[in-house]
Backbone as a printed PyTorch tensor [residue, N CA C, xyz], in Angstrom:
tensor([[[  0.8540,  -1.1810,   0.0000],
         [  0.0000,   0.0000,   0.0000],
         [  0.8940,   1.2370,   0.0000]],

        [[  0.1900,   2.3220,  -1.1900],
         [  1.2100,   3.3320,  -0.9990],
         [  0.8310,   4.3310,  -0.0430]],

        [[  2.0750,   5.3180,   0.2700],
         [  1.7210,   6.0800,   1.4070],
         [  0.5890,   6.8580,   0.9610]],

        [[  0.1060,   7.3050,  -0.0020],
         [ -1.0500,   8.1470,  -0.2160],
         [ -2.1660,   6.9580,  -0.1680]],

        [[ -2.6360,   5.6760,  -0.6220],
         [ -3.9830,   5.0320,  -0.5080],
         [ -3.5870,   4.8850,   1.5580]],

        [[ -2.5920,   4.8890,   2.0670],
         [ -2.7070,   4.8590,   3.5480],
         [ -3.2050,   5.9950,   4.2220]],

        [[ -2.8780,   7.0400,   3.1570],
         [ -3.7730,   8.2660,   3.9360],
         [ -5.6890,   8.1140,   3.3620]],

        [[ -5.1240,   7.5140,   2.2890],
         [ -7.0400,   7.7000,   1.6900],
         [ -8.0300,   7.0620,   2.6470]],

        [[ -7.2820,   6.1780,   3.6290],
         [ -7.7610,   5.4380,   4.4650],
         [ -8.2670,   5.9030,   6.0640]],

        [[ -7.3420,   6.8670,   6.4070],
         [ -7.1450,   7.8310,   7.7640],
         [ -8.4980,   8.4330,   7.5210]],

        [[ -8.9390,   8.0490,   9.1770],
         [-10.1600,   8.1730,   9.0780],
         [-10.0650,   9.8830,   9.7990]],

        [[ -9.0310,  10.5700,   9.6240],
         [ -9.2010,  12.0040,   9.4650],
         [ -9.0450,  12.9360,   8.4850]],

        [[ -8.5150,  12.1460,   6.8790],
         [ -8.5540,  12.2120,   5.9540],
         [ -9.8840,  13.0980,   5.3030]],

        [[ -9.8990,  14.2660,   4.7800],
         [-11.5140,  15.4210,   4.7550],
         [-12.0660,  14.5710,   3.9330]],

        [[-11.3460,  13.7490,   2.3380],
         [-12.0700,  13.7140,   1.1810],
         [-13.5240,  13.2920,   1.2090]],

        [[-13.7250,  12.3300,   2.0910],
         [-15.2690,  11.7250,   1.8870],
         [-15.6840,  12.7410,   2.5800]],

        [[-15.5110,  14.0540,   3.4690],
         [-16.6020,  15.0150,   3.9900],
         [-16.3190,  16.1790,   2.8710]],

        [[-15.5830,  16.3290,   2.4460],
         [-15.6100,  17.1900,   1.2770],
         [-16.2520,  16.9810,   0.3880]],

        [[-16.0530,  15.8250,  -0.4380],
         [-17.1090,  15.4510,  -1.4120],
         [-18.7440,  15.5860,  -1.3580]],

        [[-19.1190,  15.1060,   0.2340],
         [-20.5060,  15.0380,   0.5340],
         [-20.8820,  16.4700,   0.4520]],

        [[-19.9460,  17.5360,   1.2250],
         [-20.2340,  18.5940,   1.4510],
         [-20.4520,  19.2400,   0.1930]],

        [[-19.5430,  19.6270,  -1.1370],
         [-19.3810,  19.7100,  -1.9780],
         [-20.3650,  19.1440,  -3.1300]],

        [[-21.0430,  18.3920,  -3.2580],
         [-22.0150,  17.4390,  -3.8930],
         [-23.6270,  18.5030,  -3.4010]],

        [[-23.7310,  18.5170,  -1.7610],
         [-24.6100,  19.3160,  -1.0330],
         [-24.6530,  20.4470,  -1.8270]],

        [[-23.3830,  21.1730,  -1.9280],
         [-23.3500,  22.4950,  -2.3860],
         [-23.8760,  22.4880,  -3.9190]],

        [[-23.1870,  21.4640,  -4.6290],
         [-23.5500,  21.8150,  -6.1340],
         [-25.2220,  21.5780,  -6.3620]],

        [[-25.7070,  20.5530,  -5.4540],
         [-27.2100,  20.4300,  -5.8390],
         [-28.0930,  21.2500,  -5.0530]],

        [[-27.9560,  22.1320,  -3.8940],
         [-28.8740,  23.4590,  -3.5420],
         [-28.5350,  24.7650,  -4.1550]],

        [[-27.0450,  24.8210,  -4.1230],
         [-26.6140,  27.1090,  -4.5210],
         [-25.9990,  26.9300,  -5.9740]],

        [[-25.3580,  25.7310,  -6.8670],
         [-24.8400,  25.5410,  -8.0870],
         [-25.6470,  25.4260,  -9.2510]],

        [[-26.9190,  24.4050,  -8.9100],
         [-27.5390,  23.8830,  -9.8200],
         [-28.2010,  24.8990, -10.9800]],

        [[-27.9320,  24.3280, -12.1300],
         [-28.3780,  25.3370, -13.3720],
         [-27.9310,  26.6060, -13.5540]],

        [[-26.7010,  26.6080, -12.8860],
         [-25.3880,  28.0660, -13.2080],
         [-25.2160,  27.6580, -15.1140]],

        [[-24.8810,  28.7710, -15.5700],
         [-25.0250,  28.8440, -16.7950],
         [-23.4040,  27.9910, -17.1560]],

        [[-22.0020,  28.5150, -16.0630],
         [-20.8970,  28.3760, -15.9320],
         [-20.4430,  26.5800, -15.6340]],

        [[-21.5730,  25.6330, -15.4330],
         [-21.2000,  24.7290, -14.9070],
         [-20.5510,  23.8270, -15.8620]],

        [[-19.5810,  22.9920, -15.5770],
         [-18.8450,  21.9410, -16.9800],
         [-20.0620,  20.3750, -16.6580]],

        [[-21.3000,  20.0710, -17.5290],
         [-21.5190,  18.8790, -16.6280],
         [-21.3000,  17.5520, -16.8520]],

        [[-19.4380,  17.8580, -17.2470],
         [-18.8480,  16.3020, -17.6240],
         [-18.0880,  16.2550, -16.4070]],

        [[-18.3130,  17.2080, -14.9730],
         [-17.3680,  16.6930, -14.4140],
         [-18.5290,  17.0770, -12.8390]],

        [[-17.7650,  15.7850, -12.2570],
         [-18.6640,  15.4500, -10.9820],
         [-17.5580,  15.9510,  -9.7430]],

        [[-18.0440,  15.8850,  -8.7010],
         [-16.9780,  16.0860,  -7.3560],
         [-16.2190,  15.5630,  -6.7620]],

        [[-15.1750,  16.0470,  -6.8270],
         [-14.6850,  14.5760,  -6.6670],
         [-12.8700,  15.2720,  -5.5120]],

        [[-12.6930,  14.7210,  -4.3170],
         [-11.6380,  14.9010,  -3.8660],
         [-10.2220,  14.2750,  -4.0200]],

        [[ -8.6570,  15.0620,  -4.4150],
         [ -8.4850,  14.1480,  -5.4230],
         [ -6.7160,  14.2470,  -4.6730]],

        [[ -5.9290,  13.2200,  -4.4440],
         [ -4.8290,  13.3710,  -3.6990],
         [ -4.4830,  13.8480,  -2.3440]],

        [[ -5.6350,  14.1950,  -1.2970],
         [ -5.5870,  14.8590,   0.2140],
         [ -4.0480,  13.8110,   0.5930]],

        [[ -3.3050,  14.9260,   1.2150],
         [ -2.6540,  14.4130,   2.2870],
         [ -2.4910,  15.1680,   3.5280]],

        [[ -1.5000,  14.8850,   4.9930],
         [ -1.4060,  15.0110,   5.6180],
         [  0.2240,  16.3170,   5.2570]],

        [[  0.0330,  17.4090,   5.6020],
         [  1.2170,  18.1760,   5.4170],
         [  1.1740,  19.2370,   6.1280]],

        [[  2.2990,  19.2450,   7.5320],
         [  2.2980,  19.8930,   8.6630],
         [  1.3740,  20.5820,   8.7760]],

        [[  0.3880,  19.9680,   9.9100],
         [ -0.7720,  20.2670,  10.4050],
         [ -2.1650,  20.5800,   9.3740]],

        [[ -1.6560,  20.2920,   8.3260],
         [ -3.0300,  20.0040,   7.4710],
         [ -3.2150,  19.7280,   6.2180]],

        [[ -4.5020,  19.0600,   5.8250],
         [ -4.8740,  18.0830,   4.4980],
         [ -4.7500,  19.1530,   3.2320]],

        [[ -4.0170,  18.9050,   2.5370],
         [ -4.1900,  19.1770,   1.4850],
         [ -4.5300,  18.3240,   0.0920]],

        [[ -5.0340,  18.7930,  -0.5470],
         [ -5.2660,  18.2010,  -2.3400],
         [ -5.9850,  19.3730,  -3.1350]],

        [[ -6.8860,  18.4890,  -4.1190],
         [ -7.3180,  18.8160,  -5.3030],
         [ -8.9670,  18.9180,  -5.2100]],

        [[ -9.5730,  19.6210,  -4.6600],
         [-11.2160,  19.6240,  -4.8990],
         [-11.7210,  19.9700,  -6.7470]],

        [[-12.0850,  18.9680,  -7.3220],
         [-12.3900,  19.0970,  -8.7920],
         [-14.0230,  19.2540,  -8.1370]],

        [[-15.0890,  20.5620,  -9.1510],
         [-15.9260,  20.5920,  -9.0830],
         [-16.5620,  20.8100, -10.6460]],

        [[-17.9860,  20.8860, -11.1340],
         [-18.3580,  21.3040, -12.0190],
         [-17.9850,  22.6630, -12.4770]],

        [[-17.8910,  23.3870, -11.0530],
         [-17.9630,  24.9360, -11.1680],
         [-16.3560,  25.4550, -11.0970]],

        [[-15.6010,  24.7850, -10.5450],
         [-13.9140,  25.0230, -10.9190],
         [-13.4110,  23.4700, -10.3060]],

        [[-11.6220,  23.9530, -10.2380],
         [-10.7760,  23.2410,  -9.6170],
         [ -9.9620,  23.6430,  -8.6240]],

        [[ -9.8540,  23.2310,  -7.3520],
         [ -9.6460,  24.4570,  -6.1800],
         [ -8.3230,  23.7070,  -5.3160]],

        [[ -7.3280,  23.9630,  -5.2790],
         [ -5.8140,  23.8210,  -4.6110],
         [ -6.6610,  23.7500,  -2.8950]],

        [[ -7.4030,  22.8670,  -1.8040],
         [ -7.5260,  23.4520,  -0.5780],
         [ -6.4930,  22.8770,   0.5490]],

        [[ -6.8480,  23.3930,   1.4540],
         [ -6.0280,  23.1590,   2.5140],
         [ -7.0480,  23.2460,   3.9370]],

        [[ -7.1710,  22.0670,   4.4410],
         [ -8.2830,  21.9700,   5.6550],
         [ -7.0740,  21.6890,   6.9070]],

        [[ -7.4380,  22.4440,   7.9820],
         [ -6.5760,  21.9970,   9.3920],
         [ -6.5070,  20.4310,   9.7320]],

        [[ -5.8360,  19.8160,  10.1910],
         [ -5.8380,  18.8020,  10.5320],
         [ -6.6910,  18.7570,  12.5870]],

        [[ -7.0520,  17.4800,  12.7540],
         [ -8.2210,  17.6700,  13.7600],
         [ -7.4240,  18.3830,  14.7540]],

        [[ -8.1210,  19.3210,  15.7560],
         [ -7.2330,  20.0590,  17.1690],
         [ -6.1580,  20.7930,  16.5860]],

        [[ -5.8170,  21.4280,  15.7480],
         [ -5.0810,  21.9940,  15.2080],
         [ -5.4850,  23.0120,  13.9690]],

        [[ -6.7780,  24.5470,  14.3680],
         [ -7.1360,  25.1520,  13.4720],
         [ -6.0740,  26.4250,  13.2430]],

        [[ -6.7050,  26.6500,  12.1820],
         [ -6.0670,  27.5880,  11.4670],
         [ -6.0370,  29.1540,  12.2880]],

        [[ -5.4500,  29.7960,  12.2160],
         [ -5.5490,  31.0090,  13.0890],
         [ -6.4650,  32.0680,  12.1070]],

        [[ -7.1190,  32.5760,  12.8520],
         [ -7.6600,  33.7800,  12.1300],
         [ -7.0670,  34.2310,  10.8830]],

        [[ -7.9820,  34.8940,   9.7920],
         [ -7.4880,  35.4810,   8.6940],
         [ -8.8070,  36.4610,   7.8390]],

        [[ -8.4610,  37.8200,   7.7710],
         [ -9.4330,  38.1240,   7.0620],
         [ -9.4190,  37.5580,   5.7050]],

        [[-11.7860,  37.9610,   5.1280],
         [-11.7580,  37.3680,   3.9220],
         [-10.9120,  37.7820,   2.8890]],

        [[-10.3340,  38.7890,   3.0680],
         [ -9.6120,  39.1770,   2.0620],
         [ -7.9970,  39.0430,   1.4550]],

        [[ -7.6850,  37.9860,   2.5440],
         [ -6.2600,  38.0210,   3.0760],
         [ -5.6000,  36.9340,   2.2510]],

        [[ -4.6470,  37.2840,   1.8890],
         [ -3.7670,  35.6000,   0.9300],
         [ -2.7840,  35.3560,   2.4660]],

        [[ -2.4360,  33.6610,   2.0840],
         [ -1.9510,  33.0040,   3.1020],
         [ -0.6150,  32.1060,   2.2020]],

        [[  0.2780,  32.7090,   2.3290],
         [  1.4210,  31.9470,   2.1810],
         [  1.6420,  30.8670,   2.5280]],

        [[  1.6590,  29.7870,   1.7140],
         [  2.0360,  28.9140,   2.5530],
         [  3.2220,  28.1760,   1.2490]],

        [[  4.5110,  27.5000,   2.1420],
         [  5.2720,  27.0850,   1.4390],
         [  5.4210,  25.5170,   1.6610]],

        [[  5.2880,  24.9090,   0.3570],
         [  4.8670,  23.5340,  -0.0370],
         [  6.2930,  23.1640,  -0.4420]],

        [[  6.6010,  21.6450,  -0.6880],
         [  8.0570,  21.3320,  -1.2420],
         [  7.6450,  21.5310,  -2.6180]],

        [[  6.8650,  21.8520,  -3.4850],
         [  7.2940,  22.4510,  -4.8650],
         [  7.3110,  24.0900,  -4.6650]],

        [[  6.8780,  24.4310,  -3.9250],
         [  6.8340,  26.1950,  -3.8710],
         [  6.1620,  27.1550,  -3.3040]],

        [[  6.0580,  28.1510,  -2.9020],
         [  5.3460,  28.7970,  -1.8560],
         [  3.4240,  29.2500,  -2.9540]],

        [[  2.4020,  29.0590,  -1.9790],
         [  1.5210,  28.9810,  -2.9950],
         [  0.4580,  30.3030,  -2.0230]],

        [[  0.1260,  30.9750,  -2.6730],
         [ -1.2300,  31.6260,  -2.2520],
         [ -2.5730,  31.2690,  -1.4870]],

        [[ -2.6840,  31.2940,  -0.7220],
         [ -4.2290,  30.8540,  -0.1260],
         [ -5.2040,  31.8840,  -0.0770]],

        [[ -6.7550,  31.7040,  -0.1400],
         [ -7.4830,  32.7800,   0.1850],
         [ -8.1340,  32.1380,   1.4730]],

        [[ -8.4190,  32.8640,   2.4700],
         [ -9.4720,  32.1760,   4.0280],
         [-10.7310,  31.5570,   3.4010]],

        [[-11.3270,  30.4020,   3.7250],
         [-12.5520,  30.6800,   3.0080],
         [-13.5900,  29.0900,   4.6210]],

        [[-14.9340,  29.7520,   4.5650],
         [-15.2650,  28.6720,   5.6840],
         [-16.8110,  28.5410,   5.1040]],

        [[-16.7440,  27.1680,   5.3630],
         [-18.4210,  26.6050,   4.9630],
         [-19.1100,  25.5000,   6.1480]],

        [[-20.1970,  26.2730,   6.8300],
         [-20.6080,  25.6280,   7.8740],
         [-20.1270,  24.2560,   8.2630]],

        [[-20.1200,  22.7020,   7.1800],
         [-20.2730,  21.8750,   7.3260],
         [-18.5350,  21.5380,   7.5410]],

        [[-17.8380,  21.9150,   6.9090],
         [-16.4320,  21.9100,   6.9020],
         [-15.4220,  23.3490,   8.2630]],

        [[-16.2450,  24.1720,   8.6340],
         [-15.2730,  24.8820,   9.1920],
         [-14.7020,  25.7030,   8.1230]],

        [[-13.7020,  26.0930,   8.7710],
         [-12.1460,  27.1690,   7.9710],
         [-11.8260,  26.0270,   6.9430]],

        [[-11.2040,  26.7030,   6.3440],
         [-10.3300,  25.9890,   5.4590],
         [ -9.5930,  27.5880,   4.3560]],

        [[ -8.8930,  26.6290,   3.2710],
         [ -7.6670,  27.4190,   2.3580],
         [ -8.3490,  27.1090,   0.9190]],

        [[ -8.2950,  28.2140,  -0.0840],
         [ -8.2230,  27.9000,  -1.0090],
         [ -7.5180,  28.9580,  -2.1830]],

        [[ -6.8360,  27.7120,  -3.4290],
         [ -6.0580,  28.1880,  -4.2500],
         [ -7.1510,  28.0820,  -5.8660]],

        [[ -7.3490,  28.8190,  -6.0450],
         [ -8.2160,  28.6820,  -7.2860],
         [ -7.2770,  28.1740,  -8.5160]],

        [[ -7.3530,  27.0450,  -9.6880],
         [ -6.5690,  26.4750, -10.2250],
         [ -6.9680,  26.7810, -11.6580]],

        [[ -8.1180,  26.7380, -11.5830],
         [ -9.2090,  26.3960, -13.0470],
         [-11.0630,  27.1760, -12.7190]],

        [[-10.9650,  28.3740, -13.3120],
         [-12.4930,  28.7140, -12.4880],
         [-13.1100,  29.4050, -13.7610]],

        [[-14.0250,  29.6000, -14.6920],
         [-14.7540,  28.2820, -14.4940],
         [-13.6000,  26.9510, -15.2340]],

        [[-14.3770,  25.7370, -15.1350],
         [-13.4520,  24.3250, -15.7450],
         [-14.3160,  23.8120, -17.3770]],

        [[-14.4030,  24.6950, -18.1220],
         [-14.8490,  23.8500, -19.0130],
         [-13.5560,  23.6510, -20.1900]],

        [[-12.8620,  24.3170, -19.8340],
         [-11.9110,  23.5220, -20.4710],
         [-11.8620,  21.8810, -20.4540]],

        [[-12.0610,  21.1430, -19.9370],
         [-11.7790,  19.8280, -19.2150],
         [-12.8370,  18.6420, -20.1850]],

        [[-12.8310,  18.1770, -20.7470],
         [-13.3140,  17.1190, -22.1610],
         [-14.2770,  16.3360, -20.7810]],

        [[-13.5710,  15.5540, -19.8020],
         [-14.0280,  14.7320, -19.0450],
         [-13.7920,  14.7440, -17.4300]],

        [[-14.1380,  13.9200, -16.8740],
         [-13.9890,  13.5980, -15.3130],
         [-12.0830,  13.1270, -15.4260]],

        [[-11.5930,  12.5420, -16.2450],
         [-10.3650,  11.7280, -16.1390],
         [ -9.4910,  12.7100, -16.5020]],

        [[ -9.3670,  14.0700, -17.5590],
         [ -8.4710,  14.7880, -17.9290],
         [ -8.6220,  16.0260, -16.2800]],

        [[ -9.5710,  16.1320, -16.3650],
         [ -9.8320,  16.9370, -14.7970],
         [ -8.8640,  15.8890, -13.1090]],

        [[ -8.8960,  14.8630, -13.3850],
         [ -8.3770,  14.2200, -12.3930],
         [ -6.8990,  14.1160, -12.4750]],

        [[ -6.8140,  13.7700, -14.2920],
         [ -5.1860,  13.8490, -14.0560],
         [ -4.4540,  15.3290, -14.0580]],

        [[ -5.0980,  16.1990, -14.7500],
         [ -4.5100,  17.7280, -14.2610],
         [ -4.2640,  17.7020, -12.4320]],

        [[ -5.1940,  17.2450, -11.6150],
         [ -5.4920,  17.1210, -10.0920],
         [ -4.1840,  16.2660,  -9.9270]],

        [[ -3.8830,  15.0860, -10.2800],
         [ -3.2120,  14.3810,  -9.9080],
         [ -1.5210,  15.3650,  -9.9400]],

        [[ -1.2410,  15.7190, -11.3240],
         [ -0.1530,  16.5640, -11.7030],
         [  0.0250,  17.1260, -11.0730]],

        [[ -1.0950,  18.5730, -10.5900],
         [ -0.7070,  19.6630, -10.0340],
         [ -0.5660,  18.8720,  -8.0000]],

        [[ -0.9340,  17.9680,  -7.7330],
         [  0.0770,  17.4660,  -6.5150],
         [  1.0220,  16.7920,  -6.6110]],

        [[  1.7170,  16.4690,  -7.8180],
         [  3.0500,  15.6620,  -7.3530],
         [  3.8220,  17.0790,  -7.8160]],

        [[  3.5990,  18.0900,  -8.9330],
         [  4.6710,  19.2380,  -8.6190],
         [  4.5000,  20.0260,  -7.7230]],

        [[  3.5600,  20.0590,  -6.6260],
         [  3.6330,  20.9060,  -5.4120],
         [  4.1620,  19.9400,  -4.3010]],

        [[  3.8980,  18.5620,  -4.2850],
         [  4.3600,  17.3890,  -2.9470],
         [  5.5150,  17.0620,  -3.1950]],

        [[  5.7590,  16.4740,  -4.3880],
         [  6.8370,  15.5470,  -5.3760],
         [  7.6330,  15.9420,  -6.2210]],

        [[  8.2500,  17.5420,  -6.2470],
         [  8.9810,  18.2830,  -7.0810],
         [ 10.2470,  17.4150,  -7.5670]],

        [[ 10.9000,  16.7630,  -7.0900],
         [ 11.9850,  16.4840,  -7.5690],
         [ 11.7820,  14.7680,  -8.2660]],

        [[ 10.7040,  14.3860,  -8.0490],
         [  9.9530,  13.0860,  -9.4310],
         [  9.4250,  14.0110, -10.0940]],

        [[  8.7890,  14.8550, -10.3090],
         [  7.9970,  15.8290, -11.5200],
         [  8.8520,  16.4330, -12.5310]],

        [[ 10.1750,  16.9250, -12.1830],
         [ 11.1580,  17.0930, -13.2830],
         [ 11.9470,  16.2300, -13.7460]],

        [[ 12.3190,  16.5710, -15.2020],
         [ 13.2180,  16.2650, -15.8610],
         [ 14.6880,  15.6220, -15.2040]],

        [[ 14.8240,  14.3000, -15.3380],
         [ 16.1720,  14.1830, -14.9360],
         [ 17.9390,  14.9360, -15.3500]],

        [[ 18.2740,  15.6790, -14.4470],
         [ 19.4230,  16.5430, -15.2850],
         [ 20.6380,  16.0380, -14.9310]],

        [[ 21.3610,  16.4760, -16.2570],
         [ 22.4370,  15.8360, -16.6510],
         [ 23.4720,  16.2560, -15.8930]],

        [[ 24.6200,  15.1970, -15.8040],
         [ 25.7410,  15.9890, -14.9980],
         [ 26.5960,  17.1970, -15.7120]],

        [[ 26.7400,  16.9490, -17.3180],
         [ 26.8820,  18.0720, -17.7240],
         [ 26.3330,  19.2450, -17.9580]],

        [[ 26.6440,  20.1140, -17.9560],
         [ 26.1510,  21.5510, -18.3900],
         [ 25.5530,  21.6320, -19.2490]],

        [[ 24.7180,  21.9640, -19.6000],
         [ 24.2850,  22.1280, -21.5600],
         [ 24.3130,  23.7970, -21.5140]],

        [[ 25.2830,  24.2440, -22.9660],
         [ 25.5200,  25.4820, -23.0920],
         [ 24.2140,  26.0300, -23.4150]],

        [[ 24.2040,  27.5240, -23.1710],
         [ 22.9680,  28.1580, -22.7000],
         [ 22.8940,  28.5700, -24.4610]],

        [[ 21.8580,  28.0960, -25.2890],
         [ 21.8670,  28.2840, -26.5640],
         [ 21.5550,  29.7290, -27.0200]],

        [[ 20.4460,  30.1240, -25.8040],
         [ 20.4350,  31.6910, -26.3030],
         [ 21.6670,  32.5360, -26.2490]],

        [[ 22.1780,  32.3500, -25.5120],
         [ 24.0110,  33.3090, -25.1180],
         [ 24.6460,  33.1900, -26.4650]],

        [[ 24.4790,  31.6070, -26.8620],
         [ 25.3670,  31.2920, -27.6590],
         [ 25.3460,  32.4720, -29.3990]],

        [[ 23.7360,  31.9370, -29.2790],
         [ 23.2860,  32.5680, -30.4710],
         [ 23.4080,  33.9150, -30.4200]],

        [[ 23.2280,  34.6470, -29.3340],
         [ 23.1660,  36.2960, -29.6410],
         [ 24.8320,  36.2280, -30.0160]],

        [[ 25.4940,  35.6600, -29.0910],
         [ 27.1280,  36.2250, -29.3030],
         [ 27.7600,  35.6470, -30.7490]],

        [[ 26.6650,  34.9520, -31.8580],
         [ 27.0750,  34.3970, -32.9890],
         [ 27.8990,  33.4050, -32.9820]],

        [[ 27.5810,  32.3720, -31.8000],
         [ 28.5750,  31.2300, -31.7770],
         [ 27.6190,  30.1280, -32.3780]]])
């Protein structure tokens, strides 16, 4: 079992209350938005555990949202609505906005894709989800393996007519 299906399992893991919550939301305040994609369902997508709280991929009809929920006994400190929240991930420091919904509490969010109709299906929406957490968790599997040599910098080369 890999370490992520061991977290899918942690029964403090948000995804199955996100989804429900999220599902809630799209069928009372979403339904029949002109903006909605309706090839793509709700779906929570990579949560893990990362100092003191869950992060992943919330894919919805209505976007695709970077969140970040506290982990249990351990909330988030105050933040106005208007406030971005730094937070630095092993691929890179990322933006948060405060954002709280009765059923969930506080939580973080990074807007990715708003609206999502770009997205053909449920599976191109999941693997964008999947991507955008291994280059924010998994930066150094997400790139290119580099060489021990140098490769000359071709633009230098070319302006200086080499």
């Amino acid at each position: 079992m890999t370490a992520c299906a061991a977290l899918a399992g942690d029964p403090a893991n948000p995804s199955s209350r996100l989804e429900a919550v999220f599902r809630r939301i799209e069928a009372e305040r979403m339904r029949d938005l002109p903006f909605l994609n309706d090839r793509l369902t709700v779906e929570a997508v990579g949560f893990r555990l990362w100092q003191q709280s869950w992060s992943g991929v919330l894919i919805t009809p209505w976007g695709i949202n970077l969140l970040q929920l506290p982990a249990p006994d351990t909330p988030f400190p105050p933040a106005r609505a208007d406030a971005q929240i730094e937070v630095a991930l092993p691929g890179g420091v990322v933006a948060f906005m405060p954002a709280h919904e009765a059923q969930l509490g506080d939580y973080r969010l990074c807007s990715l894709y708003s609206p999502a109709q770009q997205f053909a299906d449920q599976e191109a929406a999941r693997l964008t989800a999947q991507h955008v957490m291994a280059l924010l968790f998994e930066p150094e599997q997400s790139q290119p393996p580099q060489s021990d040599k140098a490769q000359p910098d071709r633009g230098r080369r070319r302006m200086l007519g080499l």
